[in-house]
Backbone as JSON Lines, residues from 0, in Angstrom:
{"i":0,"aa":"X","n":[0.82,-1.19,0.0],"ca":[0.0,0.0,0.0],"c":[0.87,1.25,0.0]}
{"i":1,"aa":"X","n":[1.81,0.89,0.27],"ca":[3.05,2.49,0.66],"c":[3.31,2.7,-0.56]}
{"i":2,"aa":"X","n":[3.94,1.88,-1.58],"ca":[4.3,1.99,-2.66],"c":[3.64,2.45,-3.64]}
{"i":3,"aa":"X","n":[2.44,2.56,-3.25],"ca":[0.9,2.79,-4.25],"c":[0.76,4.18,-4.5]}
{"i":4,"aa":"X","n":[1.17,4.84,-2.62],"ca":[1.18,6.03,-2.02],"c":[2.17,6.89,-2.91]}
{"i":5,"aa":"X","n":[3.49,6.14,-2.67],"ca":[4.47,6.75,-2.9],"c":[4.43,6.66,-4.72]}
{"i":6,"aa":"X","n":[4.19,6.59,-5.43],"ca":[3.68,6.71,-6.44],"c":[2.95,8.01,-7.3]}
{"i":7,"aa":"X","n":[1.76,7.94,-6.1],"ca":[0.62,8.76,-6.62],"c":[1.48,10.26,-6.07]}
{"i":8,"aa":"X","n":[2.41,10.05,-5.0],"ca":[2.84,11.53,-4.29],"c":[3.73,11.92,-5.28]}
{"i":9,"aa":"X","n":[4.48,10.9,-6.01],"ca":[5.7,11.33,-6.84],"c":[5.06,12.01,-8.23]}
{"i":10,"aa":"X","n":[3.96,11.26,-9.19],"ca":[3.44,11.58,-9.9],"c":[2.66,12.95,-9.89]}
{"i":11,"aa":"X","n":[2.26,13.51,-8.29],"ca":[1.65,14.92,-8.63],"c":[2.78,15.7,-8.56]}
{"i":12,"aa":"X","n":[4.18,15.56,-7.83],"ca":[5.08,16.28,-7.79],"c":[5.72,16.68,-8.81]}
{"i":13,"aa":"X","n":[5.5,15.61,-9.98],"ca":[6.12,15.71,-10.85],"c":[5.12,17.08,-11.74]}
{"i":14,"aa":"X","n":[3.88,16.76,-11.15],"ca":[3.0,17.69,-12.04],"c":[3.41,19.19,-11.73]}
{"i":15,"aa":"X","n":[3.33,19.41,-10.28],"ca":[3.63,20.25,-9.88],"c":[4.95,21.28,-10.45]}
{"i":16,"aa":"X","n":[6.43,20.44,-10.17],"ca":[7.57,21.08,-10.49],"c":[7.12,21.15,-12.13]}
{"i":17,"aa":"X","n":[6.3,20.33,-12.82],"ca":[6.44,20.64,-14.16],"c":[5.76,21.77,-14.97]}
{"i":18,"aa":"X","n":[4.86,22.37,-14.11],"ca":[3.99,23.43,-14.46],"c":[4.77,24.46,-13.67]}
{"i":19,"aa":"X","n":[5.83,24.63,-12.58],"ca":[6.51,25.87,-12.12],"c":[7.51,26.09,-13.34]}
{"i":20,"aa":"X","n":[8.23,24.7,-13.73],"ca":[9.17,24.96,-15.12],"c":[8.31,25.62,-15.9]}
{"i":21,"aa":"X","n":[7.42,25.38,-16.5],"ca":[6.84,26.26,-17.72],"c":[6.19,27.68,-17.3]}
{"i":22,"aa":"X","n":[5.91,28.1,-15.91],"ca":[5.1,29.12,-15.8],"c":[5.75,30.09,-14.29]}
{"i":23,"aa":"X","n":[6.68,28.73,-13.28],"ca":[6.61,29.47,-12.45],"c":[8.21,29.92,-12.06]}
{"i":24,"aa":"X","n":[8.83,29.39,-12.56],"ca":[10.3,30.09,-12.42],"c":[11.08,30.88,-13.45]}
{"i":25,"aa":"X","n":[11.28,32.18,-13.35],"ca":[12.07,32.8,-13.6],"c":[13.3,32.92,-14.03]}
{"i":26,"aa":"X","n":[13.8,32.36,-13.41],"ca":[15.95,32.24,-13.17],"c":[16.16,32.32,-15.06]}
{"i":27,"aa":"X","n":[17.1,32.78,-15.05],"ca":[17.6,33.08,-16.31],"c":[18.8,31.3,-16.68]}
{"i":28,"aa":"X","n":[19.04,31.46,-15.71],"ca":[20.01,30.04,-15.55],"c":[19.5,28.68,-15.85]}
{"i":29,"aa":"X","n":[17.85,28.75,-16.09],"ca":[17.26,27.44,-15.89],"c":[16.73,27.61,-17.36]}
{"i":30,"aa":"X","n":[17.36,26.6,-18.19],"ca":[17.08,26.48,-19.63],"c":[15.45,26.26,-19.82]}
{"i":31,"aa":"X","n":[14.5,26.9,-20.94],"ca":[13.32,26.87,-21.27],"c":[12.97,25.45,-21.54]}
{"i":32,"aa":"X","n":[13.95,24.63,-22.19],"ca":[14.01,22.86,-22.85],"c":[14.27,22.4,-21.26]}
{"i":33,"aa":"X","n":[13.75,22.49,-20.7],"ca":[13.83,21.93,-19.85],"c":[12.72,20.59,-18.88]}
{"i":34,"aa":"X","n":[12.74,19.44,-18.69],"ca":[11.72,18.89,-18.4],"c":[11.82,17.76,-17.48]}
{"i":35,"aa":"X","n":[10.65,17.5,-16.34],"ca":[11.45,16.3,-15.13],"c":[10.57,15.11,-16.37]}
{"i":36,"aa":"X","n":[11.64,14.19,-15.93],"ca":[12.15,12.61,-16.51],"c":[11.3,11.58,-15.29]}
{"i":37,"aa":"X","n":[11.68,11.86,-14.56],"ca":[11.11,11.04,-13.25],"c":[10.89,11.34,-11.7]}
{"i":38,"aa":"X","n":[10.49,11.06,-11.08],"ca":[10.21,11.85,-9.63],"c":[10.12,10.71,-8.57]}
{"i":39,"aa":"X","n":[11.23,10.34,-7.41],"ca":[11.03,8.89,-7.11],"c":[11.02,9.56,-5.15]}
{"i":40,"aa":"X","n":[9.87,9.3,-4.37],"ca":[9.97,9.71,-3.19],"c":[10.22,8.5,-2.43]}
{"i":41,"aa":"X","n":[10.88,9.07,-1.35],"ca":[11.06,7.86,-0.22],"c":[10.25,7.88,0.67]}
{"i":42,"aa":"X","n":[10.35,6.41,0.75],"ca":[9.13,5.87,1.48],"c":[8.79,6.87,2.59]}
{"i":43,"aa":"X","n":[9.64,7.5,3.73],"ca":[8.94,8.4,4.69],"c":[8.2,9.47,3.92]}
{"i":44,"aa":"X","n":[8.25,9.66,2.51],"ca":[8.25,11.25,1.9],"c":[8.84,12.39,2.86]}
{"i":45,"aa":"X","n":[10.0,12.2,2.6],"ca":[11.06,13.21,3.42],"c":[11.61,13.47,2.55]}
{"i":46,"aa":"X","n":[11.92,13.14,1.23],"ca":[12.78,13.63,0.4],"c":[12.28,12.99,-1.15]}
{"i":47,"aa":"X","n":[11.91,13.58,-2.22],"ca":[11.81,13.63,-3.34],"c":[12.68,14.03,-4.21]}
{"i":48,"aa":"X","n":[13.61,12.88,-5.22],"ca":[14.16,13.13,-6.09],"c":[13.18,13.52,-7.2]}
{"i":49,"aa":"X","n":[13.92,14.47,-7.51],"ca":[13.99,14.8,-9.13],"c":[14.7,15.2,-10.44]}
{"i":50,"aa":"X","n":[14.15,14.1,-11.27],"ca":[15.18,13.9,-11.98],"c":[15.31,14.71,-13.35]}
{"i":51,"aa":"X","n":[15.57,15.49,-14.12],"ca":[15.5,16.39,-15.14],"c":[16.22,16.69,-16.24]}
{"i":52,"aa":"X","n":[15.96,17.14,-17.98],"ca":[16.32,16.68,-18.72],"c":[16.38,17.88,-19.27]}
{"i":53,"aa":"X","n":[17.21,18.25,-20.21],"ca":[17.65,19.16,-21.09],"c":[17.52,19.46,-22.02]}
{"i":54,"aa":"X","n":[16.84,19.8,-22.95],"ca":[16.77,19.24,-24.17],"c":[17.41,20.3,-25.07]}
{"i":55,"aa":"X","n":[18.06,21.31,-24.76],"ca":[18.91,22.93,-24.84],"c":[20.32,22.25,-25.33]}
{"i":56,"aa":"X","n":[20.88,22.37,-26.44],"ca":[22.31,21.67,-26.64],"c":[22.89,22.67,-25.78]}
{"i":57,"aa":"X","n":[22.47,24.17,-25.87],"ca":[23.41,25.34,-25.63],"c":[23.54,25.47,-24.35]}
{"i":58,"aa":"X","n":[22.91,24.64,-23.69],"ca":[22.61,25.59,-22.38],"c":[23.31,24.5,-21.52]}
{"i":59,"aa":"X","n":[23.74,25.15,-20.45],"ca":[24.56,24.24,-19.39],"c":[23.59,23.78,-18.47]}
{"i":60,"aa":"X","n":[23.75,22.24,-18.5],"ca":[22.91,21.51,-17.92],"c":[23.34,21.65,-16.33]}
{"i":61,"aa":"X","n":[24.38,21.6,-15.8],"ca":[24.53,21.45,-14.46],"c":[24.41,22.96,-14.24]}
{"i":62,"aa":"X","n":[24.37,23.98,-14.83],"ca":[23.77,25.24,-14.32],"c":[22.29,25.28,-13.9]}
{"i":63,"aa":"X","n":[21.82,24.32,-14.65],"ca":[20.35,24.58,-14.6],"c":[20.24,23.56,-13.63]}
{"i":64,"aa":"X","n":[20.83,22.81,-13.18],"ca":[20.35,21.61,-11.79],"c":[20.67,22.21,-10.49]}
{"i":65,"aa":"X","n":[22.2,23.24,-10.64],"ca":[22.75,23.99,-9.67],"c":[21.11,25.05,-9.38]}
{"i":66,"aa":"X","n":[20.75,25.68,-10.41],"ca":[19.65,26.72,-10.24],"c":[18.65,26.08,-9.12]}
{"i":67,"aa":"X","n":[18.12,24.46,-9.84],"ca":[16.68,24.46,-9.47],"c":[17.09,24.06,-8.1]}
{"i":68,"aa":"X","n":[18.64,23.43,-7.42],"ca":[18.67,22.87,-6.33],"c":[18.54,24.27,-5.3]}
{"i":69,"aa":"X","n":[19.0,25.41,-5.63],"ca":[19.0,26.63,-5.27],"c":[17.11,27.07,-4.69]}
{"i":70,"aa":"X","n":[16.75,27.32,-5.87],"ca":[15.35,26.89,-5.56],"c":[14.2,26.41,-4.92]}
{"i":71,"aa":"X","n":[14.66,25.21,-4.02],"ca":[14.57,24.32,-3.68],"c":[13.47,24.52,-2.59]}
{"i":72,"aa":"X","n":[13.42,25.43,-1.88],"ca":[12.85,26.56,-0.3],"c":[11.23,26.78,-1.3]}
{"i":73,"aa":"X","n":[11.5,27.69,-2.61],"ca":[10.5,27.81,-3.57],"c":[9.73,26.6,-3.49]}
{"i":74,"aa":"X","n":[10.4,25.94,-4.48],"ca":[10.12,24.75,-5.19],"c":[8.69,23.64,-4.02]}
{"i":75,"aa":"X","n":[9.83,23.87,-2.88],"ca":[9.15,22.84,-1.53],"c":[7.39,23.45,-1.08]}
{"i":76,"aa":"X","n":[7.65,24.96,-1.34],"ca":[6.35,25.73,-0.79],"c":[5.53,25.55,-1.58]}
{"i":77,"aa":"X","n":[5.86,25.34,-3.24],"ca":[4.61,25.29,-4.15],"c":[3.82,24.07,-4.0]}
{"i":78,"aa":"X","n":[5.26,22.84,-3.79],"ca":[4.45,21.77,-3.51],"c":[3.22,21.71,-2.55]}
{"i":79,"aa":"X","n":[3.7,22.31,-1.48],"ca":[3.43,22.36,0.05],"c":[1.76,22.52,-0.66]}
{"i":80,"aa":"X","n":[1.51,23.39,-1.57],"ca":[0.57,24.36,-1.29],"c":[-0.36,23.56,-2.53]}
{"i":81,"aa":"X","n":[0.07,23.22,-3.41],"ca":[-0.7,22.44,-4.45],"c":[-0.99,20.66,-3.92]}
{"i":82,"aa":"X","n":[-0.32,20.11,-2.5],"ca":[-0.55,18.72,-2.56],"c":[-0.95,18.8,-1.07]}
{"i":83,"aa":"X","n":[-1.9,18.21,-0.66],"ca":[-1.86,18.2,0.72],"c":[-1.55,16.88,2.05]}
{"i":84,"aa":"X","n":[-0.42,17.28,1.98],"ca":[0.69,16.22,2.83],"c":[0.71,17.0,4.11]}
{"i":85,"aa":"X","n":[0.67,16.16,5.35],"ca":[1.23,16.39,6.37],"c":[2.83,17.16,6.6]}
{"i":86,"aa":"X","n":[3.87,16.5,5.93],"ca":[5.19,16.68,5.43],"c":[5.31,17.44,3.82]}
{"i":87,"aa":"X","n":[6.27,17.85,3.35],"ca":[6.12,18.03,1.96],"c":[7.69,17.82,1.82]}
{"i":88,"aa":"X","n":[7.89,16.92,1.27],"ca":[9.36,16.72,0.68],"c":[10.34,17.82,0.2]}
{"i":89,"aa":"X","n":[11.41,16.93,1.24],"ca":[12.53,18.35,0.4],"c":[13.04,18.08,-1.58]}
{"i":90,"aa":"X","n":[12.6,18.53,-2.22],"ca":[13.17,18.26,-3.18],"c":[14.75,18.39,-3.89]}
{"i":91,"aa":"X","n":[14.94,16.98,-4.31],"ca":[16.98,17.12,-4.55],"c":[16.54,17.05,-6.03]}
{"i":92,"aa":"X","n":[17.11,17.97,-6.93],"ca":[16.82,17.65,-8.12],"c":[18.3,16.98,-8.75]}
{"i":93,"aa":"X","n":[18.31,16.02,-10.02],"ca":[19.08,15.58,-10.35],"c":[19.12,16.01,-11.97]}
{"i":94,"aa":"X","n":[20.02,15.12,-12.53],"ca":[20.17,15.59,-13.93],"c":[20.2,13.64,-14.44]}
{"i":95,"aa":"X","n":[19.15,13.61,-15.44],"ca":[18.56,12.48,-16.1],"c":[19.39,12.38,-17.26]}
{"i":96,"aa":"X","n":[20.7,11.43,-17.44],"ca":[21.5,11.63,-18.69],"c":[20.44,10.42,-19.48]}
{"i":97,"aa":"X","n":[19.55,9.95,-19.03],"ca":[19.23,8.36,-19.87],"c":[18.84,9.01,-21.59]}
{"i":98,"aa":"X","n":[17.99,10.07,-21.66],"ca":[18.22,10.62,-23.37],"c":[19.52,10.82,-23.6]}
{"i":99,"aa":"X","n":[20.54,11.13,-23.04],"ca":[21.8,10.81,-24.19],"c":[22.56,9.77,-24.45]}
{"i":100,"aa":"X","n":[22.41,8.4,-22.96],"ca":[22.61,7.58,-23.45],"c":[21.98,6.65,-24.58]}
{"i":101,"aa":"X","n":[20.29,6.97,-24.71],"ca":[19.77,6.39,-25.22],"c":[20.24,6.75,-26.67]}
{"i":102,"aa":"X","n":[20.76,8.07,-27.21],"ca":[21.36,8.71,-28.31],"c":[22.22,8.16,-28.76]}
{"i":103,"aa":"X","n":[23.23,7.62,-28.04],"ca":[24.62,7.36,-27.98],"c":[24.63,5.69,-28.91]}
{"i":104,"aa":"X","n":[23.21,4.98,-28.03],"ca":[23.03,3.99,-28.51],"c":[22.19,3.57,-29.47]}
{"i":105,"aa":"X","n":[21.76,4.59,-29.98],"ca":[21.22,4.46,-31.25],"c":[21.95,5.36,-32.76]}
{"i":106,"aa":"X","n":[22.93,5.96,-31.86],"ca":[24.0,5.84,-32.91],"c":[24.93,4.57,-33.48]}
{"i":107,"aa":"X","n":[25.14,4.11,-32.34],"ca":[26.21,2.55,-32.59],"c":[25.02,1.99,-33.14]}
{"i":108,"aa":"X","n":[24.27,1.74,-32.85],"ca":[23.18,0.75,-33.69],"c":[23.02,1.36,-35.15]}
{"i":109,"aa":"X","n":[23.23,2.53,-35.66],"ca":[22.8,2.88,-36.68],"c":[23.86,2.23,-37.57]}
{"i":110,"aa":"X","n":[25.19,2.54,-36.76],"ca":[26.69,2.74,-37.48],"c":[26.82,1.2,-37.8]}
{"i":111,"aa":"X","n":[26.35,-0.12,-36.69],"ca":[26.19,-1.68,-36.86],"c":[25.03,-2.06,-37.79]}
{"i":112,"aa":"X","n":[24.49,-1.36,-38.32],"ca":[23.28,-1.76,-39.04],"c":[24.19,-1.46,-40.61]}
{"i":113,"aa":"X","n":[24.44,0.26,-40.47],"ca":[24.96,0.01,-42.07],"c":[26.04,-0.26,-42.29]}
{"i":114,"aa":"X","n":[26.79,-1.03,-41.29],"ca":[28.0,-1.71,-41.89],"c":[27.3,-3.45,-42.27]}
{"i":115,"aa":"X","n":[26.37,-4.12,-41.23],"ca":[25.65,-4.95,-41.94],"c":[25.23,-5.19,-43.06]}
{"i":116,"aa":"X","n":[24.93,-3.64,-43.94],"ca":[24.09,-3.47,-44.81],"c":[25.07,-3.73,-46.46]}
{"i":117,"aa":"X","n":[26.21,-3.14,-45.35],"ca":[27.19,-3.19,-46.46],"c":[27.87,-4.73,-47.06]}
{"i":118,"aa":"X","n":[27.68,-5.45,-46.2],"ca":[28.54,-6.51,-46.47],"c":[27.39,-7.36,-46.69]}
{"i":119,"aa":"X","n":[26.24,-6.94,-46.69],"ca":[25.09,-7.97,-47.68],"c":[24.85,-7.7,-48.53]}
{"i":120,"aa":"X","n":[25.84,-6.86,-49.21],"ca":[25.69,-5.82,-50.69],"c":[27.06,-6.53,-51.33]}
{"i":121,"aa":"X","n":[27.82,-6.86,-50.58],"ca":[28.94,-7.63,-50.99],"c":[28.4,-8.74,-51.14]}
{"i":122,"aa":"X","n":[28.08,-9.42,-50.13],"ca":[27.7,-11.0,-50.6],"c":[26.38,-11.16,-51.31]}
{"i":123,"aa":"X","n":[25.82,-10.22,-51.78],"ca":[24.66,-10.44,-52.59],"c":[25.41,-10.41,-53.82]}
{"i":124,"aa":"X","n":[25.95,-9.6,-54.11],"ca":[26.66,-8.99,-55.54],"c":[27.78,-11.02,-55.84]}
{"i":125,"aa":"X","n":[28.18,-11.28,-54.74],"ca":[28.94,-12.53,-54.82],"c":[28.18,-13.67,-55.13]}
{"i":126,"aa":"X","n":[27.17,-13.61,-54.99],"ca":[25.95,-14.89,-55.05],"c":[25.47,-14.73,-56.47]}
{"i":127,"aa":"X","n":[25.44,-13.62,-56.9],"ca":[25.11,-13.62,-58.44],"c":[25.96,-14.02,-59.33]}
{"i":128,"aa":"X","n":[27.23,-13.61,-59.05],"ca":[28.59,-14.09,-59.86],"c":[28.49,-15.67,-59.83]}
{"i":129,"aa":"X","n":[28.58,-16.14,-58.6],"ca":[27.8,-17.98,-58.32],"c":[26.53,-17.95,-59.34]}
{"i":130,"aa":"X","n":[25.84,-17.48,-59.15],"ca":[24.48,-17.95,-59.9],"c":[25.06,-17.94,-62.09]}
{"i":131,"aa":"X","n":[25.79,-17.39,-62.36],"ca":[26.08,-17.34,-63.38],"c":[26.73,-18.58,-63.8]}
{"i":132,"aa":"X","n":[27.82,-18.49,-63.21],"ca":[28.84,-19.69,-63.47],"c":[28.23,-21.24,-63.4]}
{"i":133,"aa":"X","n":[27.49,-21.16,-62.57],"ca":[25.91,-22.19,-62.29],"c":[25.27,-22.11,-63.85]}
{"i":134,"aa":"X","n":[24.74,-21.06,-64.37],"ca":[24.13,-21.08,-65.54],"c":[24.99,-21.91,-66.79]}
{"i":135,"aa":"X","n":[26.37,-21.5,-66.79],"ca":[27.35,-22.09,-67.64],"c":[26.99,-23.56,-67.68]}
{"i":136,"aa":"X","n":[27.55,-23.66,-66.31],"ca":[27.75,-25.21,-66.42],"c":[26.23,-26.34,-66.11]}
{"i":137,"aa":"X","n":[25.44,-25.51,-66.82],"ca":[23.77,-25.94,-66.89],"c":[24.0,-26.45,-68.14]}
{"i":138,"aa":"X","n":[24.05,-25.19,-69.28],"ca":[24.26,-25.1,-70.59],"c":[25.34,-26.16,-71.23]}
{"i":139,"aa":"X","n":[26.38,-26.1,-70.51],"ca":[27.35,-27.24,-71.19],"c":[26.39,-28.84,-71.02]}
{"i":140,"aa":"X","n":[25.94,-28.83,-69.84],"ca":[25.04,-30.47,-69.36],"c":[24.18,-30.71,-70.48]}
{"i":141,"aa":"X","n":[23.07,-29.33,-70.76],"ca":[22.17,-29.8,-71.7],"c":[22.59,-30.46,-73.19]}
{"i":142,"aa":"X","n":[23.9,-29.63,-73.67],"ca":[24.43,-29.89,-75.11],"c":[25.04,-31.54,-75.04]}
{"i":143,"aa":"X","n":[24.64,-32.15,-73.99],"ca":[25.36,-33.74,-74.07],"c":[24.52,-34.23,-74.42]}
């Protein structure tokens, strides 16, 4: 049943910090591409990670995690005030690299695919040269 809890608390938090990103913070430091990835509270709800994503090539990502951890006094009161908890979690925000690994690896997959691609372009092109020489020695059989 805790886990159910801790769930439904993480999921409005997430709502929460995600509507202050688009409407309620200011800071010049905190990139506009900016968006939480995941929101995971502990079981006491004493502390809510959050986890957040970049999507700004230009913009310095650990500036903008340094910002929102800064924040944080903010951040805790909006919750406070949009969820109604006994406690309201301190929020630690983090920085979510899993979109660039996921990038990273769908580059190597791209780069293993068309080198695959390549060497079934070789051995296709080789199977025809076979299929010919096959034809030859069809033609010589029939003339017996």
């Amino acid at each position: 049943m805790g886990s159910t809890r801790n769930r439904r608390v993480s999921e409005e938090i997430r709502k929460v910090v995600s509507d202050l990103l688009l409407r309620g913070l200011k800071d010049p430091r905190i990139s506009k591409f900016t968006s939480v990835t995941d929101v995971q509270t502990t079981r006491d709800l004493r502390y809510t990670y959050i986890y957040i994503s970049v999507y700004d090539p230009n913009a310095n990502r650990q500036e903008t995690v340094e910002a929102l951890n800064r924040a944080k006094g903010f951040i805790r009161n909006e919750i406070g005030k949009n969820i109604d908890l006994r406690y309201t979690p301190e929020p630690i925000f983090r920085e979510d690299d899993s979109v660039d690994n996921a990038m990273h690896i769908q580059d190597i997959l791209s780069k293993v695919v068309s080198t695959e691609d390549d060497d079934y372009e070789v051995e296709y092109e080789n199977e025809e040269d076979d299929d010919y020489e096959d034809d030859d020695y069809e033609d010589e059989d029939d003339d017996v």
